[in-house]
N, C-alpha and C positions, 0 to 999 in steps of 0.2 A: 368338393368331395373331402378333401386333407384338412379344410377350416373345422370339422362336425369332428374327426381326430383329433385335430388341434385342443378341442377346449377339454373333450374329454381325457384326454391323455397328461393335459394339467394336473390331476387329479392321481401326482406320482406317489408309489409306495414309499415308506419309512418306518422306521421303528417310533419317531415322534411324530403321534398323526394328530392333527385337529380336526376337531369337525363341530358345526354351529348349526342350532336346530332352532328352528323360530316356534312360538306358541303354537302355531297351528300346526306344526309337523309335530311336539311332543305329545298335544292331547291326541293324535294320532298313532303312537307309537308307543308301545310297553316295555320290549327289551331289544335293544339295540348295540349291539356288537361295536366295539369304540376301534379296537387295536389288539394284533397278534406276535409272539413270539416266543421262538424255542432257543434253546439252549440246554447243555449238558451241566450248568450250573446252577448254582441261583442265583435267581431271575430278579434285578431291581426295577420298580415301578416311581415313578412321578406323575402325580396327577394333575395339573393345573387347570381352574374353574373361573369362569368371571360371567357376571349377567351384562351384557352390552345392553348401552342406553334403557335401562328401567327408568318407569317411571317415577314420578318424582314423590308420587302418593305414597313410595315402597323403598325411600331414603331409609337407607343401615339395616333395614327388615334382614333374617335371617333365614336362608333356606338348605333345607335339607339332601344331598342324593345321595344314591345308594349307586355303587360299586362291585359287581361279584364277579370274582377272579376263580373262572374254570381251570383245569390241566383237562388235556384233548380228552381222556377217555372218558372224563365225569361230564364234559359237555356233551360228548353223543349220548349221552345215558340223560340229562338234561332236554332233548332235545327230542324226547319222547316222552316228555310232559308241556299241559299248557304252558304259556309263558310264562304267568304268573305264581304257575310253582314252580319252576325251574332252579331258586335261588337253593332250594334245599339240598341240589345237589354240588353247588358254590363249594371250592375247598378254600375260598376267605370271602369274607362280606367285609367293605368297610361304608365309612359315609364319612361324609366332606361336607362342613360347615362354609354357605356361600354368602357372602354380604352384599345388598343392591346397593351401588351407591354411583354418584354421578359421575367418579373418577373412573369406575368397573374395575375396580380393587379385583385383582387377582389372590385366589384360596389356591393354596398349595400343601398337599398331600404325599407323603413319600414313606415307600417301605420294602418288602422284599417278597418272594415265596420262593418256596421249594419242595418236589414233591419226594426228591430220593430214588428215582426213578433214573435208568439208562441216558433216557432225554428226558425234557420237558418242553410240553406247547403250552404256554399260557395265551386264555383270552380272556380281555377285558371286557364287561357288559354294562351300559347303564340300565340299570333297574327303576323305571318309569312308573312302575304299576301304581304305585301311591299318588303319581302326578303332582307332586309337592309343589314344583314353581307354576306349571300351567293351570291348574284350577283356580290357583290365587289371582296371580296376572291375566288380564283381562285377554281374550283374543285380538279383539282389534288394536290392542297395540303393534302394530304389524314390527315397529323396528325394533322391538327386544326380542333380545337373542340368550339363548341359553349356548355357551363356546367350553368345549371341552379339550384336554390335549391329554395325551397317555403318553409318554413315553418308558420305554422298556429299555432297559441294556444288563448285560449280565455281571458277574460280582467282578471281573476282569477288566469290565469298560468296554466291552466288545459288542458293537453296533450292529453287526450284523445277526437277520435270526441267523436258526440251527438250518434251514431249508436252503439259506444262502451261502454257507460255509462254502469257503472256496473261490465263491466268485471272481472276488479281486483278481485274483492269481489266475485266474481263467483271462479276463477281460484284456489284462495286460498281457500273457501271452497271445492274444488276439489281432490284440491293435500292434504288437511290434511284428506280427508275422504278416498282416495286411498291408501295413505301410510298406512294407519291406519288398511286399509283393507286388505292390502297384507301383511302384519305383520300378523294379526289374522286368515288368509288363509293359511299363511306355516306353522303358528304352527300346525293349524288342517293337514296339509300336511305329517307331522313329525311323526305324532302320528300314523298316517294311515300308514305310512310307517313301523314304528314299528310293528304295530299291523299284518301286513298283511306280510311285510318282500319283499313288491316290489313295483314298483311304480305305481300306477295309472295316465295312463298318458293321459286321458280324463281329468282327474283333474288338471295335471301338465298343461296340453294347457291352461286352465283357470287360471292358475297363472301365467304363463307366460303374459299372457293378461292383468292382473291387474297389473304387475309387468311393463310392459312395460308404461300404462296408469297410473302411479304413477311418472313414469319418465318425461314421456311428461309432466305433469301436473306442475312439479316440475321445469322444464328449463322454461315454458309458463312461469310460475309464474313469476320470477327471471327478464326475460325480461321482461317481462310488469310494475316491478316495475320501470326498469331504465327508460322503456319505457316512464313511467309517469315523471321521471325528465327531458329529454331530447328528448322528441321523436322521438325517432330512434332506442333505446332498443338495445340490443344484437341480432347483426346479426345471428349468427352462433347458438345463442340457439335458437332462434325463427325456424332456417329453419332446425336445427338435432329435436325438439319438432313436427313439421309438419309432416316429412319422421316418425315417431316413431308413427306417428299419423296416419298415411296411412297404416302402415305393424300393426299395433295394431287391427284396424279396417278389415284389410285381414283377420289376423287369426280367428277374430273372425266369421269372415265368413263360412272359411275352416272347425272351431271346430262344427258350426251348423249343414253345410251341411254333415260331417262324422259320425255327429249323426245322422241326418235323415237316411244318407245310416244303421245305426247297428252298426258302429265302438264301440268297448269297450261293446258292450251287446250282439251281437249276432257273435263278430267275432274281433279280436287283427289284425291278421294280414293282409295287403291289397291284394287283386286280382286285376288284371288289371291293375295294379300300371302305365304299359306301357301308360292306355289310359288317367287316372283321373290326370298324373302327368301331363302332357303338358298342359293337360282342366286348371290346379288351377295358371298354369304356365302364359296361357294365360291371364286369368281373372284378376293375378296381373299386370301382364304387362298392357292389356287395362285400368286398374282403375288408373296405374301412368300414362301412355302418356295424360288419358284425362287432370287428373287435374293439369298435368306438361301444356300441352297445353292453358286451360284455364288461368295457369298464363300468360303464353308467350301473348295470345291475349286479355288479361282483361286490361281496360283502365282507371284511376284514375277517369272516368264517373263512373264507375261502382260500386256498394256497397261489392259484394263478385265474388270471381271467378265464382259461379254458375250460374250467369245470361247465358241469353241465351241457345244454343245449348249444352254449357257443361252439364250444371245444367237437362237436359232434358234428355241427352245421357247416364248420371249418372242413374236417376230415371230409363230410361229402361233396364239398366243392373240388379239395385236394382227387378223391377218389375219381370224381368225375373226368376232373379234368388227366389224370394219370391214363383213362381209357381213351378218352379222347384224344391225346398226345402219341399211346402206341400203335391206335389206328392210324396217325395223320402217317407216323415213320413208313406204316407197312404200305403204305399208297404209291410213295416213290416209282414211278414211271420208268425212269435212269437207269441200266445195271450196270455191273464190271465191279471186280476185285474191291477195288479203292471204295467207288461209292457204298458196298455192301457195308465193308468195315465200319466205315464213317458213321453211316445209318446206326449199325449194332454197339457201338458204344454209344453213341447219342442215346440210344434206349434205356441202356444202361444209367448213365447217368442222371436221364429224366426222371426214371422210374424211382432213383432212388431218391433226388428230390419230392416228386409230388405224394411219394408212400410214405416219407420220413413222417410226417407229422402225426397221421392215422395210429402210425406205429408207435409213436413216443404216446399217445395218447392211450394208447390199448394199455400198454407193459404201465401206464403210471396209475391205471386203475387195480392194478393188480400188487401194488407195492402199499406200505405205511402210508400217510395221506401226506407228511412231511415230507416224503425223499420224492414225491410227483413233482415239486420243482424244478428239482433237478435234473429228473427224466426228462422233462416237456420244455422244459428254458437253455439248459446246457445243453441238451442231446440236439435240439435243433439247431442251436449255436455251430456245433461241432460239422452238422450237415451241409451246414448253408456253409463255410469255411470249404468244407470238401469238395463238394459242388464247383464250389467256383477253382479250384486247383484244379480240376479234373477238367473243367473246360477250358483251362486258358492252356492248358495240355495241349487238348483236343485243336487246337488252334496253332497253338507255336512249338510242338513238342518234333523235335528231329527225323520222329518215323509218320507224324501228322498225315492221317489222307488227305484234311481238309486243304492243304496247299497243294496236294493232286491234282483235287477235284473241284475246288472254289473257281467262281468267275474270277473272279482279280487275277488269277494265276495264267488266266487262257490269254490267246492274242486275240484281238479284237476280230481279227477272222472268225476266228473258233465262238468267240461271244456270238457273236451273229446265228451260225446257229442253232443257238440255245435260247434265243430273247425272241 
């Protein structure tokens, strides 16, 4: 399931992005979005160009492409003409002189824009429509490659876009309050273990949770610094930080809805295991093909994977499962004081996991197309952080029902009969 994440998730953001189109994808394609970024400056551009392995009939030959560099609002105005007129609403065209040759001599292109504007989004397009390298080079050369790279940083050196402002300083308050937190979570884990002489493993899921979200936090971090010197960051931590961020975000799903079902209050071990394991099997599966999918079709146009159909398909699994989760609470069999409580923050806090997402997605369609990152990526950030405070509360907090009313707590008389 996480191998089909795996590859696509390779495929991490940066300000220096390459991308390599073989013959048969360029006579296929007229204008193709390279690389995006904002900033409140101006914006420096580097181009870098090389034809991998030409052939040999097309030694030092000379080729031509085209470059047209939008600001956000003259692309959407762009973007309601065919493609092949679209350049006229370009606020720069440039072209880059490309040499075949056997060594794949890299052409290098560098310059600036600025539009004077509050911000600026620039995006880079290659302009295809003349099809200079592909009509000349034959198709069936399958192993040349047309390899482009954009990189952007603004007149300061600053790596990050304008959508990512901040991040840093997010990520690292993250991972020192995760860490921090999962340290002060196993001790109390330790103790409870002693005390009681087994494990609670309601408790253990929620440290697993933070344990894992301490991890991710910790690789985010680490790239995003390099990230900031070179923009390209640490491939391999960015995309093991994302997968750790997917199955983070599952469990914590699974440890909701098991609570709603009773797990750990009104019963240890599972019934039906036949029916709920393929159900949980599924739900992991769908929540990577989407957002493995979303990467595969999300386009350097786009602010975050969740535009469109992803971001929507997402919310109605969240949605569903949000109904499903407050029916499972209201089923509870069990009454008295303690268990009610238990129940009604448990709803609480489910509700405001499985709704966060719908929600950051609604408010970031209703904002600039820029500041959606930060709705959709930070706000969820901040949730899933909440979330888990709120349940390791729910668990070890001084006025806690769940030590009322957990098995672990009863004598082995009293388990009896409840099992």
């Amino acid at each position: 399931m996480f191998i089909f994440l795996i590859i696509i998730l390779g495929l991490t953001e940066a300000k220096s992005i390459t991308q390599t189109f073989t013959m048969r994808q360029l006579q296929k394609q007229q204008y193709i979005p390279l690389n995006k970024f904002g900033s409140r400056r101006i914006v420096n551009y580097k181009i870098l160009s090389r034809i991998i392995k030409p052939p040999k009939d097309y030694e030092n030959k000379q080729f031509n492409i085209e470059i047209d560099f939008f600001q956000q609002d003259r692309w959407q105005q762009a973007l309601q003409k065919d493609e092949c007129s679209r350049s006229d609403e370009a606020n720069l065209i440039v072209h880059q002189q490309i040499e075949a040759s056997q060594d794949e001599k890299i052409s290098s292109l560098e310059g600036s824009v600025g539009f004077g504007r509050y911000h600026n989004v620039w995006l880079a397009v290659l302009n295809n429509c003349q099809h200079t390298i592909d009509k000349i080079i034959k198709l069936n050369n399958k192993n040349t490659k047309l390899e482009i790279t954009v990189w952007f940083y603004d007149e300061g050196g600053q790596e990050f876009s304008l959508e990512e402002e901040g991040l840093l300083s997010v990520v690292f308050v993250l991972t020192i309050f995760t860490i921090i937190g999962f340290i002060y979570n196993y001790s109390i884990f330790k103790s409870e273990l002693k005390k009681y002489g087994e494990w609670d493993y309601a408790y253990l899921f929620v440290l697993v949770v933070i344990g894992l979200e301490a991890i991710q936090n910790l690789l985010n971090f680490i790239h995003l610094i390099v990230y900031n010197l070179n923009g390209k960051g640490i491939g391999a931590f960015s995309t093991i930080s994302e997968i750790i961020q997917v199955i983070d975000n599952y469990l914590l799903m699974i440890l909701l809805i098991l609570l709603a079902w009773g797990w750990s209050i009104e019963f240890l071990d599972m019934e039906d295991w036949d029916i709920y394991g393929p159900l949980a099997f599924f739900i992991a599966f769908a929540q990577a093909l989407i957002v493995g999918l979303g990467r595969l079709v999300s386009s350097q146009t786009d602010y975050h994977i969740y535009e469109g159909w992803v971001g929507y398909t997402i919310s109605l699994i969240y949605l569903s499962l949000a109904f499903y989760f407050y029916y499972s609470t209201n089923q509870r069999k069990k009454k008295g004081d303690s268990i009610e409580n238990f129940y009604c923050q448990l709803k609480i806090y489910g509700m405001l996991f499985f709704l966060a997402f719908p929600f950051f997605l609604f408010i970031s369609k209703l904002v600039d197309p820029y500041k959606s990152y930060k709705i959709i990526i930070m706000g969820n950030m901040f949730v899933r952080i909440l979330n888990i405070v709120l349940m390791s509360r729910l668990f070890t907090g001084k006025s806690s029902e769940y030590q009322k009313i957990c098995i672990k707590g009863k004598s082995f008389l009293d388990r009896g009969k409840l099992l």
